[in-house]
PDBQT receptor file of N, H, CA, C and O in Angstrom, charges set to zero:
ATOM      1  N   UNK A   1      25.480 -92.542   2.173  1.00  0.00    +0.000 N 
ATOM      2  CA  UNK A   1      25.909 -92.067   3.469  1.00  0.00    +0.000 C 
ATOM      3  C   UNK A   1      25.623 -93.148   4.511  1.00  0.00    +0.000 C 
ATOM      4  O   UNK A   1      24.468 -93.498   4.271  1.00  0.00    +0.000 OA
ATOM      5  N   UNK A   2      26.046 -93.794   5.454  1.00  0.00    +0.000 N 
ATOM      6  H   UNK A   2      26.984 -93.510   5.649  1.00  0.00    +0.000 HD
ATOM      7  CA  UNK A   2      26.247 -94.328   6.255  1.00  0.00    +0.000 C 
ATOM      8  C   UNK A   2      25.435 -93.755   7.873  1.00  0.00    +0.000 C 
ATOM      9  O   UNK A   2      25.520 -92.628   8.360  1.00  0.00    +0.000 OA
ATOM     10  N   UNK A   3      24.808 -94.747   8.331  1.00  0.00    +0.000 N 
ATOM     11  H   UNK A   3      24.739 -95.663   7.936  1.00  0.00    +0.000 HD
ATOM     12  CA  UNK A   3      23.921 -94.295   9.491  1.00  0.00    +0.000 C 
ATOM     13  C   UNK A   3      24.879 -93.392  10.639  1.00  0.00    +0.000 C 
ATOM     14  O   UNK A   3      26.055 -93.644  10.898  1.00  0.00    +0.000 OA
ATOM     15  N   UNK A   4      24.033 -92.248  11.267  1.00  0.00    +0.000 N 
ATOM     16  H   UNK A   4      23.077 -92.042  11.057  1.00  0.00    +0.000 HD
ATOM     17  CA  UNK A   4      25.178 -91.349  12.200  1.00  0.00    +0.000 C 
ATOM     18  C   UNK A   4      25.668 -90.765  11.156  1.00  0.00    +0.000 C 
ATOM     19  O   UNK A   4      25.633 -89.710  11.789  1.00  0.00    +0.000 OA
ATOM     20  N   UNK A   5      26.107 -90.437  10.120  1.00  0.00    +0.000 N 
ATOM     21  H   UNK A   5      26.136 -91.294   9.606  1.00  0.00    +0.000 HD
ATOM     22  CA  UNK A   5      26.724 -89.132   9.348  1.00  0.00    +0.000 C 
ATOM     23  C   UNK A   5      25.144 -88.025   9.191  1.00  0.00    +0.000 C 
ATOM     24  O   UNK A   5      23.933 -88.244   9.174  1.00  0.00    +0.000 OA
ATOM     25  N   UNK A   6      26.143 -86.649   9.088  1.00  0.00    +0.000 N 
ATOM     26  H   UNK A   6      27.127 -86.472   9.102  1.00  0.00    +0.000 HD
ATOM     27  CA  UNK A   6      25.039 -85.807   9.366  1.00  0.00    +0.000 C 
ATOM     28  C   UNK A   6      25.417 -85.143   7.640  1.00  0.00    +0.000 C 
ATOM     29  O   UNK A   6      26.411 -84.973   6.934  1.00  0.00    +0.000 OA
ATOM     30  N   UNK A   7      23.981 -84.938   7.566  1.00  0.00    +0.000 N 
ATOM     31  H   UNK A   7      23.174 -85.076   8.139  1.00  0.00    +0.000 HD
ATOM     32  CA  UNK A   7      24.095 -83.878   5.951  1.00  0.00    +0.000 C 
ATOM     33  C   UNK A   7      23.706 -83.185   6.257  1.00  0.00    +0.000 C 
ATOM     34  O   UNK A   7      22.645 -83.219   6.880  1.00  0.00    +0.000 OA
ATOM     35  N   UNK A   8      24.616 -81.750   5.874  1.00  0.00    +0.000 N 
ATOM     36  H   UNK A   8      25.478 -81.723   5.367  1.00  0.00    +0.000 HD
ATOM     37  CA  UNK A   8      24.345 -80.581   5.668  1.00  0.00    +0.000 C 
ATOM     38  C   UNK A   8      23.873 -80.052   4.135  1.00  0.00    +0.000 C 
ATOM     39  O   UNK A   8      24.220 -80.537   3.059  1.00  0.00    +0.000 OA
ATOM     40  N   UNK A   9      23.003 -78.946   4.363  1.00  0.00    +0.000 N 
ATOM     41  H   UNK A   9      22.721 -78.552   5.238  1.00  0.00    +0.000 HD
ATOM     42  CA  UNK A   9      22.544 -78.502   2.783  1.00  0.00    +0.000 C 
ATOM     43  C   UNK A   9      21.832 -77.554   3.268  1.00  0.00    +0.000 C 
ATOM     44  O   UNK A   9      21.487 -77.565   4.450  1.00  0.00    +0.000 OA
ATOM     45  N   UNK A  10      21.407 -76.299   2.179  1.00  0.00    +0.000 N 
ATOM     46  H   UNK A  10      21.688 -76.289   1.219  1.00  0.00    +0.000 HD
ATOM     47  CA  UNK A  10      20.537 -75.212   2.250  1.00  0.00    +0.000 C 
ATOM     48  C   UNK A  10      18.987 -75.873   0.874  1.00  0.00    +0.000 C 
ATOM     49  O   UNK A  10      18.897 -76.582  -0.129  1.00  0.00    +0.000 OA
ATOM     50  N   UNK A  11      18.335 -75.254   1.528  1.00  0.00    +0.000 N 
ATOM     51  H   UNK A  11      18.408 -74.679   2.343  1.00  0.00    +0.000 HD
ATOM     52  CA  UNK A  11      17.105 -75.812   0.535  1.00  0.00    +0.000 C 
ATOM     53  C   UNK A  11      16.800 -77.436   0.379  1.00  0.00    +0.000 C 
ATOM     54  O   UNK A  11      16.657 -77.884  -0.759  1.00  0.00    +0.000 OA
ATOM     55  N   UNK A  12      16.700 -78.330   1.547  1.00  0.00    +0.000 N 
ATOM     56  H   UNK A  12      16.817 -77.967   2.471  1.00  0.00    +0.000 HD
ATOM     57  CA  UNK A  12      16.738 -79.596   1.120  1.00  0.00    +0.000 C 
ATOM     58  C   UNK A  12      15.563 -79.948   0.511  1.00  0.00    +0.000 C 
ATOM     59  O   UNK A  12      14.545 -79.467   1.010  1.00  0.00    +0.000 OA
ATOM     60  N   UNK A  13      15.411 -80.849  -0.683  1.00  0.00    +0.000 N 
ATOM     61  H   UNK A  13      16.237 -81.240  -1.089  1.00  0.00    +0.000 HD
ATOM     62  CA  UNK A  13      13.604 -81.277  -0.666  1.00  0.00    +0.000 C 
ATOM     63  C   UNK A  13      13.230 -82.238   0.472  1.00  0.00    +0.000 C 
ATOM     64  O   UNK A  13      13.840 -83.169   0.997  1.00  0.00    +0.000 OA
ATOM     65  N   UNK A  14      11.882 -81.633   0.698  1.00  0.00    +0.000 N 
ATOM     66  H   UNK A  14      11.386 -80.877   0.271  1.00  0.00    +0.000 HD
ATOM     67  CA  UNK A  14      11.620 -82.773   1.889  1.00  0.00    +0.000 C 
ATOM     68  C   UNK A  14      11.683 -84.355   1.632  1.00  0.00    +0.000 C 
ATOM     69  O   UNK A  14      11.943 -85.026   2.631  1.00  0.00    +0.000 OA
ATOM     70  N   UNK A  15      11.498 -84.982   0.528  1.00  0.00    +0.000 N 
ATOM     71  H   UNK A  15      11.287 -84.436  -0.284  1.00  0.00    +0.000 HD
ATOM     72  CA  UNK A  15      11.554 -86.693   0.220  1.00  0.00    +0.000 C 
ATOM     73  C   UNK A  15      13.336 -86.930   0.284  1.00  0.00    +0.000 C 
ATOM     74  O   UNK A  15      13.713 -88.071   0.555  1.00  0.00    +0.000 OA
ATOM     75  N   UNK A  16      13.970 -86.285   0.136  1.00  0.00    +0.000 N 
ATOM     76  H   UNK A  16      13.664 -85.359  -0.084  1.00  0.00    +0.000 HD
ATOM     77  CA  UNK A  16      15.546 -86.162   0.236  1.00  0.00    +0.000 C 
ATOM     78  C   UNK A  16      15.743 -86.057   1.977  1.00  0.00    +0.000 C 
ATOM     79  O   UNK A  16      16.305 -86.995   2.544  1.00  0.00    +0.000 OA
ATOM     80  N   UNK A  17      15.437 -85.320   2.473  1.00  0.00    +0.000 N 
ATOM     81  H   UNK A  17      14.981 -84.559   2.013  1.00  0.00    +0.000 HD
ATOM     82  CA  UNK A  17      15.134 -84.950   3.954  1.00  0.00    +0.000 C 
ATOM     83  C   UNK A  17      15.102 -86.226   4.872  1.00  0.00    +0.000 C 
ATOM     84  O   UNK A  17      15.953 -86.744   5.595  1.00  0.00    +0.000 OA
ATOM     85  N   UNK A  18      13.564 -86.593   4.515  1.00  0.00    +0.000 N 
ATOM     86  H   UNK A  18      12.872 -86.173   3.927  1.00  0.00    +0.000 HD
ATOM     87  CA  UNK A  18      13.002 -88.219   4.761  1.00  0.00    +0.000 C 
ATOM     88  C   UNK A  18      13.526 -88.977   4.445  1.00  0.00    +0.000 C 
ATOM     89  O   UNK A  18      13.841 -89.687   5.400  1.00  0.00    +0.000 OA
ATOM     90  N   UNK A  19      14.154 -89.611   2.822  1.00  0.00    +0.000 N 
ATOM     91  H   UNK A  19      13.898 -89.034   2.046  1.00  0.00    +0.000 HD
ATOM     92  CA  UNK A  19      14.795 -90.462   2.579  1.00  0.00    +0.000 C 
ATOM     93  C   UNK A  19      15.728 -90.696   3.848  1.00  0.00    +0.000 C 
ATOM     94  O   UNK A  19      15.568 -91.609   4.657  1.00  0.00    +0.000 OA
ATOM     95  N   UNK A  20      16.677 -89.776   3.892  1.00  0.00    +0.000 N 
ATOM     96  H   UNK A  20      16.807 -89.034   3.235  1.00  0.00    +0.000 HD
ATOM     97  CA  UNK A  20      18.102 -89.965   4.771  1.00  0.00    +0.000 C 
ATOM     98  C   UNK A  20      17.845 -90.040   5.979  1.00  0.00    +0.000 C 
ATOM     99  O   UNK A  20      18.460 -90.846   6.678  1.00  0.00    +0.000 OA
ATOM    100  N   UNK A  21      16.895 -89.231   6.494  1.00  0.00    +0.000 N 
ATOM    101  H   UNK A  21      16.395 -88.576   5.927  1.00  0.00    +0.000 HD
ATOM    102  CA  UNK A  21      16.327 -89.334   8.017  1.00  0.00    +0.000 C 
ATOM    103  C   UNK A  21      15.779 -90.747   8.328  1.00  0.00    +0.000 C 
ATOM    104  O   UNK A  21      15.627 -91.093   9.499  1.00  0.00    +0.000 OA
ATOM    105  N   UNK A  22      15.356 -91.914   6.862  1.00  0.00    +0.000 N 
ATOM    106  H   UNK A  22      15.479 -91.633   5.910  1.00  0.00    +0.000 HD
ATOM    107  CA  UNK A  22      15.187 -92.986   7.146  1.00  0.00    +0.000 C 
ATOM    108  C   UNK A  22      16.202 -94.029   7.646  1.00  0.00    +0.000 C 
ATOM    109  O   UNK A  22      16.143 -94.828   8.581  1.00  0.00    +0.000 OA
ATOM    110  N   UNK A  23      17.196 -93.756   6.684  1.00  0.00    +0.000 N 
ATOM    111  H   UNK A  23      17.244 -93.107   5.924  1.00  0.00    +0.000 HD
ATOM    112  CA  UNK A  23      18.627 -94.480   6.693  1.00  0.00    +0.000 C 
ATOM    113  C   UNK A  23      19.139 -93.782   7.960  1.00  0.00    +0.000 C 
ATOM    114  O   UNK A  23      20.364 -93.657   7.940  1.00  0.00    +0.000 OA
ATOM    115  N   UNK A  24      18.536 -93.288   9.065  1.00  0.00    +0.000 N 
ATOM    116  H   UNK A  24      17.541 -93.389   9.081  1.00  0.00    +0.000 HD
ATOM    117  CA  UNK A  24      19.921 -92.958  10.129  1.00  0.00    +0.000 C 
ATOM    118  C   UNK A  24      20.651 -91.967   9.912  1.00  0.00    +0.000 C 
ATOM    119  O   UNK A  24      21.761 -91.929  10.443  1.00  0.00    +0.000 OA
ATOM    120  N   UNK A  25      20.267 -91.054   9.185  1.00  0.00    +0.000 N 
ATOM    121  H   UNK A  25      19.365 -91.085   8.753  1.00  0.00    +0.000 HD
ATOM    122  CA  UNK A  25      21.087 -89.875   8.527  1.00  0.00    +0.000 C 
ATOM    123  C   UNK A  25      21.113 -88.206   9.397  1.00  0.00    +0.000 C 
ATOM    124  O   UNK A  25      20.496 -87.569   8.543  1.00  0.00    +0.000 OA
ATOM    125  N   UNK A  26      21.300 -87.600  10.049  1.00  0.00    +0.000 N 
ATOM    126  H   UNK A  26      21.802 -88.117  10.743  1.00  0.00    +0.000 HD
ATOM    127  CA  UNK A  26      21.053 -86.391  10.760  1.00  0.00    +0.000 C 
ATOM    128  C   UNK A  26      20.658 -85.107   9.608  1.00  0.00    +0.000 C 
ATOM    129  O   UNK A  26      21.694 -84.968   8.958  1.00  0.00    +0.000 OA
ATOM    130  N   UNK A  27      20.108 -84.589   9.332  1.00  0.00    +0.000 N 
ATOM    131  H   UNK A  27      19.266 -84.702   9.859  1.00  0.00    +0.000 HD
ATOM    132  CA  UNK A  27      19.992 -83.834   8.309  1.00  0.00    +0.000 C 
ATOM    133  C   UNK A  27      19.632 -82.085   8.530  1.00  0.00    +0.000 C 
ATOM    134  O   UNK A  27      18.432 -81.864   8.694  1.00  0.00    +0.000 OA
ATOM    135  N   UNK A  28      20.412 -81.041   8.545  1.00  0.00    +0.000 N 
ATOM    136  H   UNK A  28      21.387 -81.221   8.412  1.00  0.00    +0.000 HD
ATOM    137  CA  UNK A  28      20.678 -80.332   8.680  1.00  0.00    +0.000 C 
ATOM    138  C   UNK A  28      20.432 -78.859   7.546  1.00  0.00    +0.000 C 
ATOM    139  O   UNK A  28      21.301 -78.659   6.698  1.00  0.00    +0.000 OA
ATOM    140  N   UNK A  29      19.608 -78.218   7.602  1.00  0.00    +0.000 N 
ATOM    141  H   UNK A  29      18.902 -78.381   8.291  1.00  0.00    +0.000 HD
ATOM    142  CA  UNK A  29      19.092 -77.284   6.371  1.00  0.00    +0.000 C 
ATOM    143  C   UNK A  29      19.657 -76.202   6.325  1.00  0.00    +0.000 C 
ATOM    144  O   UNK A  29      18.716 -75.564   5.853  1.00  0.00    +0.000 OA
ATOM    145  N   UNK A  30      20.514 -75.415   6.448  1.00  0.00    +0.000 N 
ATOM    146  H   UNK A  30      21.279 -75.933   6.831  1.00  0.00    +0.000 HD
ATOM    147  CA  UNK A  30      20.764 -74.154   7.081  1.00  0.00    +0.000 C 
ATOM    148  C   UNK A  30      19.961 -72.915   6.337  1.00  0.00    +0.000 C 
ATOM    149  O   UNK A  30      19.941 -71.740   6.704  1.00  0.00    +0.000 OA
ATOM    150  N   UNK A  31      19.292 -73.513   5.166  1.00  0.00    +0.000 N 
ATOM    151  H   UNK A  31      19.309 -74.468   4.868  1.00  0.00    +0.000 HD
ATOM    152  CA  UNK A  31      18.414 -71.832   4.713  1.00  0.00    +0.000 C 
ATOM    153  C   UNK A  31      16.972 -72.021   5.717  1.00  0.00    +0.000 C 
ATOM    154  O   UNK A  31      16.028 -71.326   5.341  1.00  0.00    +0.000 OA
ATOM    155  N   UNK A  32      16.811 -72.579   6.504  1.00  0.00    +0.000 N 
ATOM    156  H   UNK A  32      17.578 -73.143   6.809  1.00  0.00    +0.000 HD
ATOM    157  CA  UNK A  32      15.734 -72.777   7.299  1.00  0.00    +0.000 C 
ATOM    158  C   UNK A  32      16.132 -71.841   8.764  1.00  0.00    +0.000 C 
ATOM    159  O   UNK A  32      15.293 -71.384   9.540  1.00  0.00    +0.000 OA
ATOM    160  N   UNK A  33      17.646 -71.705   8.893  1.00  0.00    +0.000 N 
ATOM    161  H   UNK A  33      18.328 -72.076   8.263  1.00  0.00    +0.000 HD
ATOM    162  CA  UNK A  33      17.968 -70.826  10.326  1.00  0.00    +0.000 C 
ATOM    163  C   UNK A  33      17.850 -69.494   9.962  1.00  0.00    +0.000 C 
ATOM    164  O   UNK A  33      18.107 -68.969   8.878  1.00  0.00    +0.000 OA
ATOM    165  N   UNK A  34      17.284 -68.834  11.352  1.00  0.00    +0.000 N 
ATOM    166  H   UNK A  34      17.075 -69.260  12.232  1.00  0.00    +0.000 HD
ATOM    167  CA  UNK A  34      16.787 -67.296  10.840  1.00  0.00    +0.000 C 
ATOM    168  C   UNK A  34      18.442 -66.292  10.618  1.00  0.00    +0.000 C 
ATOM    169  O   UNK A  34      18.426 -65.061  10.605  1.00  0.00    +0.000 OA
ATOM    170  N   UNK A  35      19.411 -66.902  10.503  1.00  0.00    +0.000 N 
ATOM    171  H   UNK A  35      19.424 -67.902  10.514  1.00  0.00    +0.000 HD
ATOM    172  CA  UNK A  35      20.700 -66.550  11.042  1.00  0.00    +0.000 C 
ATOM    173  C   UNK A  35      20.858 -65.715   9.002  1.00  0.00    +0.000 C 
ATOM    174  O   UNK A  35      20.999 -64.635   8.428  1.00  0.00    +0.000 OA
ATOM    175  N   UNK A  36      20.690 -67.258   8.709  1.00  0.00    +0.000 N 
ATOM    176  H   UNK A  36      20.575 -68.135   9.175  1.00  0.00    +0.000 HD
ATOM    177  CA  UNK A  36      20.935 -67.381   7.456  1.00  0.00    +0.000 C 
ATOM    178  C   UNK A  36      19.826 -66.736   6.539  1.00  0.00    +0.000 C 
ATOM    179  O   UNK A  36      20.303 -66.473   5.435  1.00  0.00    +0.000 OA
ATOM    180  N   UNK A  37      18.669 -66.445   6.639  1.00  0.00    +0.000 N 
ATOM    181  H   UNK A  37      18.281 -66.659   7.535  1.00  0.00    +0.000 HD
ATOM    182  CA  UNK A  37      17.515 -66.149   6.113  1.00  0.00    +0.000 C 
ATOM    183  C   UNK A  37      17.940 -64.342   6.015  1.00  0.00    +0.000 C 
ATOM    184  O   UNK A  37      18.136 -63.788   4.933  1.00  0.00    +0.000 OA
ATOM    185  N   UNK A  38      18.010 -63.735   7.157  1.00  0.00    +0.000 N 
ATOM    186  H   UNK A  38      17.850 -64.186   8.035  1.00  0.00    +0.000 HD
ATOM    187  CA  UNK A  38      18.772 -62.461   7.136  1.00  0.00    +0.000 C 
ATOM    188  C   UNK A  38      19.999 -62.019   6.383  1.00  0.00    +0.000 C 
ATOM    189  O   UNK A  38      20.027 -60.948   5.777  1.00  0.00    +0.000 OA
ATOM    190  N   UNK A  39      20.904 -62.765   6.424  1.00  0.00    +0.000 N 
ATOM    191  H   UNK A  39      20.882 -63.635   6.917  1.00  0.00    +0.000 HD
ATOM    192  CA  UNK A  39      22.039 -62.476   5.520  1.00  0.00    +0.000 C 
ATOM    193  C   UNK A  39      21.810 -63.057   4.090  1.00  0.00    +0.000 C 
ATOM    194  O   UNK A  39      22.540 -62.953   3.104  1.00  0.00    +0.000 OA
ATOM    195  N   UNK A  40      20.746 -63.623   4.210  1.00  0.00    +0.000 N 
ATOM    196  H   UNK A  40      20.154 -63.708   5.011  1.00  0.00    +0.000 HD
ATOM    197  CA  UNK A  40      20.579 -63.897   2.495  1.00  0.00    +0.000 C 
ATOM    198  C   UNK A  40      19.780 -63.074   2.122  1.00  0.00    +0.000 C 
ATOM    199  O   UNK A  40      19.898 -62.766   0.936  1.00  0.00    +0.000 OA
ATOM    200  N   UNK A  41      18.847 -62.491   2.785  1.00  0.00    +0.000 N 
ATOM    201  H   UNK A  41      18.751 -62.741   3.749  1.00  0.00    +0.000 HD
ATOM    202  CA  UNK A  41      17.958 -61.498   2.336  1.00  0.00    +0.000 C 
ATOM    203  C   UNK A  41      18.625 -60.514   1.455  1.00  0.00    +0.000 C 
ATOM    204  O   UNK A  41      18.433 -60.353   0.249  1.00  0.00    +0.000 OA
ATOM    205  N   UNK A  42      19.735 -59.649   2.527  1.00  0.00    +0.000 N 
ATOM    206  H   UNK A  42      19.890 -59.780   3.506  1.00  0.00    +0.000 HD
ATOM    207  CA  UNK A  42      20.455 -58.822   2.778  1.00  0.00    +0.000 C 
ATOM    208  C   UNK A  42      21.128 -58.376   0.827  1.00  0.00    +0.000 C 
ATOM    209  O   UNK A  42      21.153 -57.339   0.165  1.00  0.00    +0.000 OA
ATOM    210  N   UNK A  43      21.565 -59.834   0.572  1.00  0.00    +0.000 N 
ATOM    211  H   UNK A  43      21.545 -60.677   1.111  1.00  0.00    +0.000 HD
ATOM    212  CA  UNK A  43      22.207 -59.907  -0.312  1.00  0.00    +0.000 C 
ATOM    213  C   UNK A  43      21.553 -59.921  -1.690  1.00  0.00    +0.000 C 
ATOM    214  O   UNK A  43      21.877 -59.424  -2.769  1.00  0.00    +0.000 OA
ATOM    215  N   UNK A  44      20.085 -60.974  -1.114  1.00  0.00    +0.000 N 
ATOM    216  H   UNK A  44      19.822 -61.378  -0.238  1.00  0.00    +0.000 HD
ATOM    217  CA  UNK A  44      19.487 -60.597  -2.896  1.00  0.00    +0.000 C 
ATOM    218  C   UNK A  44      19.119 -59.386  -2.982  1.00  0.00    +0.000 C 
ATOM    219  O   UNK A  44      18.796 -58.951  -4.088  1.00  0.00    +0.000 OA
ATOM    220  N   UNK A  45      19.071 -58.315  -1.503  1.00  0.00    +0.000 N 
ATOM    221  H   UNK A  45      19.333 -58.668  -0.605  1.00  0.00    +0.000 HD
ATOM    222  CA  UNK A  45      18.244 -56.944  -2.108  1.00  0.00    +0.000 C 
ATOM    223  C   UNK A  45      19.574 -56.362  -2.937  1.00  0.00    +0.000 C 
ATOM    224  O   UNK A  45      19.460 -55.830  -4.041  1.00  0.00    +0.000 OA
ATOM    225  N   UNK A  46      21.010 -56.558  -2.164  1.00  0.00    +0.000 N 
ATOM    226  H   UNK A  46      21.103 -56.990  -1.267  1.00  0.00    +0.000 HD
ATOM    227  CA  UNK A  46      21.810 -55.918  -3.183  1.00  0.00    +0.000 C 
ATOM    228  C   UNK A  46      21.963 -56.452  -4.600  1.00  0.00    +0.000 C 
ATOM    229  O   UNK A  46      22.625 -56.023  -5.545  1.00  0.00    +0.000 OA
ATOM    230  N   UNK A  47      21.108 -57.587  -4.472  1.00  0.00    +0.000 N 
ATOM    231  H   UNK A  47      20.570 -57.935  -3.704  1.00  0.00    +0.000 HD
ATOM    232  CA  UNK A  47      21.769 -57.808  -6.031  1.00  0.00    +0.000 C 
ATOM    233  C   UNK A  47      20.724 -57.651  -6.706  1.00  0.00    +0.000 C 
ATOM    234  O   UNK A  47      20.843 -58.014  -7.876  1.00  0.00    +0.000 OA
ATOM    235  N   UNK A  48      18.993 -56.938  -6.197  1.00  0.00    +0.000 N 
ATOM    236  H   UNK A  48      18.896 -56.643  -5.247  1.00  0.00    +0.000 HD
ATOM    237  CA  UNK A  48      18.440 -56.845  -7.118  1.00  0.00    +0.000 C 
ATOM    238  C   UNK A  48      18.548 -55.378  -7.388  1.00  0.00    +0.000 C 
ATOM    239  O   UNK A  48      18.566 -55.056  -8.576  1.00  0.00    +0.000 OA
ATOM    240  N   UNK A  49      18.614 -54.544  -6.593  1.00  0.00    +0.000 N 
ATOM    241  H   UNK A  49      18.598 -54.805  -5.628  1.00  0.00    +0.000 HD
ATOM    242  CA  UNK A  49      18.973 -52.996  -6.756  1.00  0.00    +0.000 C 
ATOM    243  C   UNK A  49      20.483 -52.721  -7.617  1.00  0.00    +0.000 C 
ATOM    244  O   UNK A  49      20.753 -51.684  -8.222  1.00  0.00    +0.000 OA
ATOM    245  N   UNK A  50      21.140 -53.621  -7.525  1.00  0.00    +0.000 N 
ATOM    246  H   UNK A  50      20.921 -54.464  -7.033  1.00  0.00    +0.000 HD
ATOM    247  CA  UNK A  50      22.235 -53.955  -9.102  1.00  0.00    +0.000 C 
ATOM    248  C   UNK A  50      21.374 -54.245 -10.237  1.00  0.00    +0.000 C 
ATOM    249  O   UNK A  50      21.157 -53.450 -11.152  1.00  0.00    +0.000 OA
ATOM    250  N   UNK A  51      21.000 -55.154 -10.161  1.00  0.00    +0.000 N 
ATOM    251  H   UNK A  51      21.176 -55.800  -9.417  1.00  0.00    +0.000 HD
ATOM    252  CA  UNK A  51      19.756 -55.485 -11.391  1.00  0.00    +0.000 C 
ATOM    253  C   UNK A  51      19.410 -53.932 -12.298  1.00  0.00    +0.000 C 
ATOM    254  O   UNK A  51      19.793 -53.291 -13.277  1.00  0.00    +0.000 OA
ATOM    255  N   UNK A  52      18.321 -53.895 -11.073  1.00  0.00    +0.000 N 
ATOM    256  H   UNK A  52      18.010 -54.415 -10.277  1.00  0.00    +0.000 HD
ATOM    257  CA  UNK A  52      18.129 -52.352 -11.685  1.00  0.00    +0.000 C 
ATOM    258  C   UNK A  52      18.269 -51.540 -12.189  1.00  0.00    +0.000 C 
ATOM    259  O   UNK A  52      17.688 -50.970 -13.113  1.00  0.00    +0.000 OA
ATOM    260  N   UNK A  53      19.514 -51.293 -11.333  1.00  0.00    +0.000 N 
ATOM    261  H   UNK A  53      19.986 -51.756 -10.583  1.00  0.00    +0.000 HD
ATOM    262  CA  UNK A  53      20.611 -49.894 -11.331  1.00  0.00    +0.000 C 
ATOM    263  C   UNK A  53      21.104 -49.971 -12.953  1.00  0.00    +0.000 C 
ATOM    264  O   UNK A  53      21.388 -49.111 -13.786  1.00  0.00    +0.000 OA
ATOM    265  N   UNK A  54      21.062 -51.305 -12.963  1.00  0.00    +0.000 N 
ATOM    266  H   UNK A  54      20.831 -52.004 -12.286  1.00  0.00    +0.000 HD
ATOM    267  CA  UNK A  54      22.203 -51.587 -14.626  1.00  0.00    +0.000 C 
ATOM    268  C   UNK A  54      21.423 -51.942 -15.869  1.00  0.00    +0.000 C 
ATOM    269  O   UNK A  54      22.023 -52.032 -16.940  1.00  0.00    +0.000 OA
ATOM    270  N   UNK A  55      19.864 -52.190 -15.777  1.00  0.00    +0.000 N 
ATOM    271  H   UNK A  55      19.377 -52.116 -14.906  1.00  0.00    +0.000 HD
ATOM    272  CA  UNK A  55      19.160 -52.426 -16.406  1.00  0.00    +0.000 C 
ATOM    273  C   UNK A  55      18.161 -51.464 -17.237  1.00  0.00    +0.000 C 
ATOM    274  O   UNK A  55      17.206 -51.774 -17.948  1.00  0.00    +0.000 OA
ATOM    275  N   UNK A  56      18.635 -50.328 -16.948  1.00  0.00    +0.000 N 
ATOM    276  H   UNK A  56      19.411 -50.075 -16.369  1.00  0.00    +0.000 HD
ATOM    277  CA  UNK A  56      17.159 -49.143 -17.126  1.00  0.00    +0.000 C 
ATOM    278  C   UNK A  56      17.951 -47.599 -16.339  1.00  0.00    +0.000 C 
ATOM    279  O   UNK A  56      18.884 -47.596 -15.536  1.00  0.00    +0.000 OA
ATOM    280  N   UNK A  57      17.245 -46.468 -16.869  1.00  0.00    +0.000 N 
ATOM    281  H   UNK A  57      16.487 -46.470 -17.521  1.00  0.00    +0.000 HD
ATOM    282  CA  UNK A  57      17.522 -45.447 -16.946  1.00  0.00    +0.000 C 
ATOM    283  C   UNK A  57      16.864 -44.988 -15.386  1.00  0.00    +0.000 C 
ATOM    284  O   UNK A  57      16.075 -44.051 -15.504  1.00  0.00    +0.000 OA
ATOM    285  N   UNK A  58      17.011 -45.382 -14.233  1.00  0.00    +0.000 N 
ATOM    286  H   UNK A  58      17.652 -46.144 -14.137  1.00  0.00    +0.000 HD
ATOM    287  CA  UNK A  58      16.550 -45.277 -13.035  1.00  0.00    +0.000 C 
ATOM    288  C   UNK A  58      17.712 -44.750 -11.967  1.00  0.00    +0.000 C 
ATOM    289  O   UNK A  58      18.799 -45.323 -12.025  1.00  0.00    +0.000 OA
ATOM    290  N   UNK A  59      17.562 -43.867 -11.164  1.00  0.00    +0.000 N 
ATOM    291  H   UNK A  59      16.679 -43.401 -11.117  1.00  0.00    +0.000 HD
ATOM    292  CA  UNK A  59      17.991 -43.679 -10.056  1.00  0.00    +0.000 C 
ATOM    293  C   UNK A  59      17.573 -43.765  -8.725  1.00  0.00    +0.000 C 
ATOM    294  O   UNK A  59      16.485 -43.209  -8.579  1.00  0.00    +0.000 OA
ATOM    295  N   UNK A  60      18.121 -44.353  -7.482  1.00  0.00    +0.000 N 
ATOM    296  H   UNK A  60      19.005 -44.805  -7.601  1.00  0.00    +0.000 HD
ATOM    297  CA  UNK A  60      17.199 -44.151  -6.550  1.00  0.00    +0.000 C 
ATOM    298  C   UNK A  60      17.720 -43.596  -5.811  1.00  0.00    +0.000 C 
ATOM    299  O   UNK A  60      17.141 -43.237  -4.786  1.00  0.00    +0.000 OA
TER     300      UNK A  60
């Protein structure tokens, strides 16, 4: 990537982070915004109450 380009990513590792932030890189996390943290929540609860639901003789 070239200095001034911005990376976007969810979950960055921080030495990936740093690396690029060395080179001039803008670096951008979006599972770090509370925007995104909520609607992801949202979603693993539905997909673990699927889990469940389909895994075992349970109702809730």
């Amino acid at each position: 990537m070239k200095p001034g380009s911005v990376f976007t990513a969810g979950i960055i590792p921080k030495d990936l982070a740093q690396f690029a932030s060395e080179k001039g890189v803008s670096v951008f996390d979006y599972a770090n915004t509370e925007e995104f943290q909520i609607l992801n929540a949202e979603i693993t609860a539905e997909g673990a109450i699927m889990i469940a639901l389909s895994n075992g003789n349970i109702t809730l």
